[in-house]
C-alpha positions as a printed NumPy array, in Angstrom:
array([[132.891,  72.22 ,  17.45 ],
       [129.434,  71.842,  18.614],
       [127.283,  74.175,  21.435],
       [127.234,  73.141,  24.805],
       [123.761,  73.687,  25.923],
       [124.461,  71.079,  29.05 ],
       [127.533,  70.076,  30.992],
       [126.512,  66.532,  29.152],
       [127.077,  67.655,  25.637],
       [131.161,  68.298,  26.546],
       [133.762,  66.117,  24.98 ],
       [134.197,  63.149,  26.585],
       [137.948,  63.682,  27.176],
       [136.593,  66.867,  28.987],
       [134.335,  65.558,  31.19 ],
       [136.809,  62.863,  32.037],
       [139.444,  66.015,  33.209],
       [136.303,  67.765,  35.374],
       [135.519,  64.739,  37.391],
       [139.667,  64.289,  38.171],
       [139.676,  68.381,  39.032],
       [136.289,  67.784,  41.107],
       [138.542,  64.997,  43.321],
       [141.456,  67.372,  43.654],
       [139.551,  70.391,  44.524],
       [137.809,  68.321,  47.113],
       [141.813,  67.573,  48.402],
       [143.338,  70.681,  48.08 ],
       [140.584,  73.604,  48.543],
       [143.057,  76.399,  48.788],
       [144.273,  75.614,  45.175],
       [140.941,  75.259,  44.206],
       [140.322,  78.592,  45.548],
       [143.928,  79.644,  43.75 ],
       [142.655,  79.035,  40.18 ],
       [139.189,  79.973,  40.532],
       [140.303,  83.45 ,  41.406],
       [143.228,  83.441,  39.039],
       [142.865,  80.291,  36.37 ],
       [144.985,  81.186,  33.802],
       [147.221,  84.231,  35.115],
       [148.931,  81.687,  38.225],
       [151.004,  78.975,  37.379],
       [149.554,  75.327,  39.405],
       [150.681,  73.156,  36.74 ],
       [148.839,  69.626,  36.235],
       [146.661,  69.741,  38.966],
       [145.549,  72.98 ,  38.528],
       [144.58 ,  72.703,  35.031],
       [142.704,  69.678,  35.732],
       [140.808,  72.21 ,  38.882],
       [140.438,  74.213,  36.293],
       [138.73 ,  72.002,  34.348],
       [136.417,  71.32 ,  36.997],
       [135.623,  75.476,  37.415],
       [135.046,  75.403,  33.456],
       [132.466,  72.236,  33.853],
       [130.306,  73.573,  36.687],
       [129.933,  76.844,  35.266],
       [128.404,  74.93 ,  32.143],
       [126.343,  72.915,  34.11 ],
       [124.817,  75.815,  35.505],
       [124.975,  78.176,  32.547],
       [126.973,  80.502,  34.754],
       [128.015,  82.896,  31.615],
       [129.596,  85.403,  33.638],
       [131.98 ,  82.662,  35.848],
       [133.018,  81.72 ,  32.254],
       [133.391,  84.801,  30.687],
       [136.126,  85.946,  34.08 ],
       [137.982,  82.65 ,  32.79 ],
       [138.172,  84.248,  29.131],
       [139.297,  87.727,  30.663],
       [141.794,  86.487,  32.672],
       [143.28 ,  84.686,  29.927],
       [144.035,  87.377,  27.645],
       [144.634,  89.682,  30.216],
       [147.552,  87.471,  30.833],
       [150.829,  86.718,  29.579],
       [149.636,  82.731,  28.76 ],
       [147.496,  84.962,  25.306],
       [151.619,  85.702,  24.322],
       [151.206,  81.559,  23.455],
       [148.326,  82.595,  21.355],
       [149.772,  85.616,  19.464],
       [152.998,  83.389,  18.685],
       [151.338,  80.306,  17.79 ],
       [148.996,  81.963,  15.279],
       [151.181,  85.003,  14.176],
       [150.279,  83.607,  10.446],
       [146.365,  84.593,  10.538],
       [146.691,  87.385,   8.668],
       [147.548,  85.862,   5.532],
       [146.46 ,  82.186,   6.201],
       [142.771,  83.554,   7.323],
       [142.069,  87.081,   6.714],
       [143.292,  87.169,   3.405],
       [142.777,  83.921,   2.323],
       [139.136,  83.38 ,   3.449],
       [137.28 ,  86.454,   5.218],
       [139.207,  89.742,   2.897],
       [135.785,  90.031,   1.105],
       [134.244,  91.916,   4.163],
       [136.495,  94.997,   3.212],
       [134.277,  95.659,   0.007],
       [131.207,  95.853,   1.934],
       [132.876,  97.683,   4.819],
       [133.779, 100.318,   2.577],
       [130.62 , 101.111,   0.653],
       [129.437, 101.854,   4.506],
       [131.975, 104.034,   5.326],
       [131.138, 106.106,   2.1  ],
       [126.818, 105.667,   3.152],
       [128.073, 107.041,   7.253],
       [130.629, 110.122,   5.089],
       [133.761, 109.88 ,   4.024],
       [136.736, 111.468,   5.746],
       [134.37 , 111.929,   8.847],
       [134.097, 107.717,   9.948],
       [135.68 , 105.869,  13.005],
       [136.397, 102.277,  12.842],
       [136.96 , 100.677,  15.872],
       [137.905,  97.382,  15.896],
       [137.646,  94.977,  18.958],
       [140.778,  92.732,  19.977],
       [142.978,  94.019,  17.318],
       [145.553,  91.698,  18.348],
       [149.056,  92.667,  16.545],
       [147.188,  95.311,  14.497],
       [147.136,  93.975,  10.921],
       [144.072,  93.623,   9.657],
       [143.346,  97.366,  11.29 ],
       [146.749,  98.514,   9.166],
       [145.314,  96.925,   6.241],
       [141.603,  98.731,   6.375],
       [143.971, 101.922,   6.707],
       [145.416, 101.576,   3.457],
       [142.091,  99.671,   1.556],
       [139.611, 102.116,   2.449],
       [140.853, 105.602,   3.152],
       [137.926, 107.326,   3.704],
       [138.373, 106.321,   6.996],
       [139.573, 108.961,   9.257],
       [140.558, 107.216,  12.206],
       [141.252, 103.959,  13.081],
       [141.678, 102.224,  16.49 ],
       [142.225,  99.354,  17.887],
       [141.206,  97.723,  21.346],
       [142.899,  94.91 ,  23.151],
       [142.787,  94.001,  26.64 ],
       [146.728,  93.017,  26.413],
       [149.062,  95.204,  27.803],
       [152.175,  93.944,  25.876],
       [150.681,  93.55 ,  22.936],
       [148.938,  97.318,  22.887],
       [152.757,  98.495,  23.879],
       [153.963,  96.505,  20.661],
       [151.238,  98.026,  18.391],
       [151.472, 101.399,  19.16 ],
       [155.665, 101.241,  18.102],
       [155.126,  99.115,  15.106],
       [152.282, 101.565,  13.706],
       [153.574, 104.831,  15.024],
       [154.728, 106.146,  12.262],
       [150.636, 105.714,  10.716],
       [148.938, 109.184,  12.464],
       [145.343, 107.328,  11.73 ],
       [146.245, 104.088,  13.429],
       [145.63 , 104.355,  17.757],
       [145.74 , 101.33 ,  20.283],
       [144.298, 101.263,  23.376],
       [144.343,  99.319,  26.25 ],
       [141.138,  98.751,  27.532],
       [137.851,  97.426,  27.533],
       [135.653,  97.738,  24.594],
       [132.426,  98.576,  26.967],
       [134.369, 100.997,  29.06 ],
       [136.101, 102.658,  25.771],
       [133.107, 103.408,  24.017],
       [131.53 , 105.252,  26.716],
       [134.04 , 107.214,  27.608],
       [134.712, 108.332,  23.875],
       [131.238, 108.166,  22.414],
       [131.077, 109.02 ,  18.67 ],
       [128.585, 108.819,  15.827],
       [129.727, 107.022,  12.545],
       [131.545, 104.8  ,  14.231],
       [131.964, 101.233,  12.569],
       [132.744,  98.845,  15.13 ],
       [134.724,  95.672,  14.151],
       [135.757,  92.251,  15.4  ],
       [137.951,  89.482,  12.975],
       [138.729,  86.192,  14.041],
       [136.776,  85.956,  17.071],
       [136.172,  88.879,  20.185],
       [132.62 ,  89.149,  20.489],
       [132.587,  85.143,  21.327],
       [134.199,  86.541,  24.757],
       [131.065,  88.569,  25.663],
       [128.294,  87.838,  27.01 ],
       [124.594,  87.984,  25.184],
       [123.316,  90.501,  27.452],
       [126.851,  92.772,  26.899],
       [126.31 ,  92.542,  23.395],
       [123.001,  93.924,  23.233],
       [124.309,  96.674,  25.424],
       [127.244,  97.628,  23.308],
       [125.708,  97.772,  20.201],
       [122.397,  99.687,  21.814],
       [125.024, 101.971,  23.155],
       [126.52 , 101.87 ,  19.998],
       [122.92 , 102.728,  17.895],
       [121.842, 105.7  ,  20.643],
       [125.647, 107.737,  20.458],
       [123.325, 110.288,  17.92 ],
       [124.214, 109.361,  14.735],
       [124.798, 106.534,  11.849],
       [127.012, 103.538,  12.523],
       [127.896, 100.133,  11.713],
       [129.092,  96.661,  12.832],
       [131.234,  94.461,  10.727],
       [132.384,  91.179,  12.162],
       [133.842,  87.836,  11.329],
       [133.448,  85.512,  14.279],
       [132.875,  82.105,  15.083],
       [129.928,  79.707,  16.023],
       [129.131,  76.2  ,  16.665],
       [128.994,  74.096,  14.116],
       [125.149,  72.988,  15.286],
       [123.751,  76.532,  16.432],
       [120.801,  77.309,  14.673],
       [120.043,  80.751,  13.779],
       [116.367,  80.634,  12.392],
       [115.233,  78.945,  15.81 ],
       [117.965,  79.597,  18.645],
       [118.008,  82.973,  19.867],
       [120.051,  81.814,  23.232],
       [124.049,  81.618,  22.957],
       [125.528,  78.549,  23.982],
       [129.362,  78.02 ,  25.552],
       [131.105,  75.806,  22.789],
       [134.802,  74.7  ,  21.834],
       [137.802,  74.285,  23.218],
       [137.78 ,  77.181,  25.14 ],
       [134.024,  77.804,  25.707],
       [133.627,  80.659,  24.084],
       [130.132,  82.131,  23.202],
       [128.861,  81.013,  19.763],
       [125.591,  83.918,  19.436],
       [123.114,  84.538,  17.024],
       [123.978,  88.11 ,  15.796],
       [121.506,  88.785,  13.607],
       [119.416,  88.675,  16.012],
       [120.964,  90.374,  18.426],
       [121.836,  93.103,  15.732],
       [117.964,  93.792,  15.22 ],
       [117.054,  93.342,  18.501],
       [119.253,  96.692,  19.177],
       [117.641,  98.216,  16.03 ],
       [119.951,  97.503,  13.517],
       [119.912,  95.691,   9.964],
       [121.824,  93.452,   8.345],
       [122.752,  94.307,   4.605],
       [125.459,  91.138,   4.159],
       [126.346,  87.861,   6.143],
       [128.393,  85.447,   5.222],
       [128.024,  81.47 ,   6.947],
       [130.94 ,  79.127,   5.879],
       [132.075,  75.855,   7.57 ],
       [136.105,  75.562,   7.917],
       [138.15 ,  73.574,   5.342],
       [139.966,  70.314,   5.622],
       [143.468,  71.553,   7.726],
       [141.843,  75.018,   8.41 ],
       [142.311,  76.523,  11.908],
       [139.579,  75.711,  13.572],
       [138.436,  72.754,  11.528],
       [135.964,  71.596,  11.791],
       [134.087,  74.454,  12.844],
       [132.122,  77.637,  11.212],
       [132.769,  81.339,  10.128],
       [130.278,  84.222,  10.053],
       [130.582,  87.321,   9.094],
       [127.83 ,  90.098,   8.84 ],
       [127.885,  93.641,   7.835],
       [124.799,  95.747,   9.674],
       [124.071,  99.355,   9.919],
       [122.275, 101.445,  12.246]])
């Protein structure tokens, strides 16, 4: 999956789908107006996902990050992310384990630099909580552990799966709006399988700034995606990309342009019948 750094560089098969949403919108405005303000959360069937379309393509066009970033939130603020969560309930082991597990090593020899028995991790989207259940158990010189998702149903599921784990906490709720109200030094903050892609550059510099100023040590450990042509050495921007136009992001530098360094990173494309394929992994490990 490669960047989008023009409406031009989208699939064909995309473009194709904006210029048939572009002639609906033009016939039926107050559906166009429908799915801009709710595009995934309404249903408009066929039409509307072809409007929708449209919406996605002009916000490329104009490098409208935050008109593409409300499509992302309302998404999996919605009950169309249950599709997601069901259709990929098997990342855990297929992807996690299998591919990006070797992060925990290096996560842990942090948690012992920030002080044992006295770090937070917080990890970003935790989804159905696994990957937060298994840091619990791999490195238990953590003392608390929470997890952040901006679904309601899946928060509600979380919290009576875990229960019986007194270090494991969901919350419902934005990660930029969590933080501050419940700042904390040596905190490690975490993403896995893609979160951060859903913010935009200039959040990320504020979270992790907010993140670096809270008083005290603290870390950032995340495995997300990019496009497959971003390059890091010379590309400092972040570019919509994929299916879904996420944000692929240069996080090293983003990561020392809050004042933090990077002490491991990871770059891997995708395998042959991989999730994703073909596309690219990264995962980084900095501390601040």
């Amino acid at each position: 999956m490669k960047a989008y750094r023009n409406s031009s560089q989208l699939p064909p098969d995309r473009r194709i789908k904006a210029f048939l949403g572009s002639v609906l919108a033009t016939l039926r405005p107050s559906l166009a107006k429908n799915v801009l303000d709710r595009p995934f959360s309404g249903d408009w069937g066929f039409p509307g996902r072809l409007i929708r379309n449209a919406h996605l393509a002009k916000a490329v066009a104009r490098g409208d990050h935050r008109a593409i970033q409300r499509y992302h939130q309302d998404f999996w603020s919605s009950a169309a992310a249950a599709f997601f969560y069901d259709r990929f309930s098997n990342r855990f082991e297929d992807l996690f384990l299998k591919h990006h597990a070797g992060i925990v090593a290096h996560i842990a020899t942090v948690a012992d630099e920030l002080g044992a028995g006295k770090v937070r991790l917080v990890e970003v989207g935790a989804g159905d909580g696994l990957v937060l259940a298994h840091l619990s158990e791999a490195i238990p010189a953590i003392r608390s552990l929470h997890g952040i998702d901006l679904n309601p149903g899946q928060v509600a599921t979380s919290r009576e799966v875990y229960g019986a784990n007194p270090r494991l906490h969901f919350h419902h709720a934005n990660i930029m709006h969590w933080l501050k109200e419940h700042p904390a030094s040596m905190t490690i903050l975490l993403t896995n399988g893609g979160v951060f892609e859903y913010l935009r550059r200039d959040e990320l510099g504020d979270l992790f700034r907010s993140l670096k100023n809270s008083g005290g040590p603290c870390a950032v450990a995340i495995t997300e995606t990019l496009g497959v042509d971003h390059q890091l050495d010379s590309e400092a921007a972040s570019y919509p990309y994929g299916l879904e136009c996420a944000f692929s992001h240069n996080y090293p530098r983003i990561l020392e342009e809050a004042g933090f360094t990077v002490r491991w990173k990871r770059d891997r494309p995708t395998e042959d019948g991989e999730e994703n394929h073909p596309a690219r992994w990264f995962q980084l490990v900095a501390v601040g």
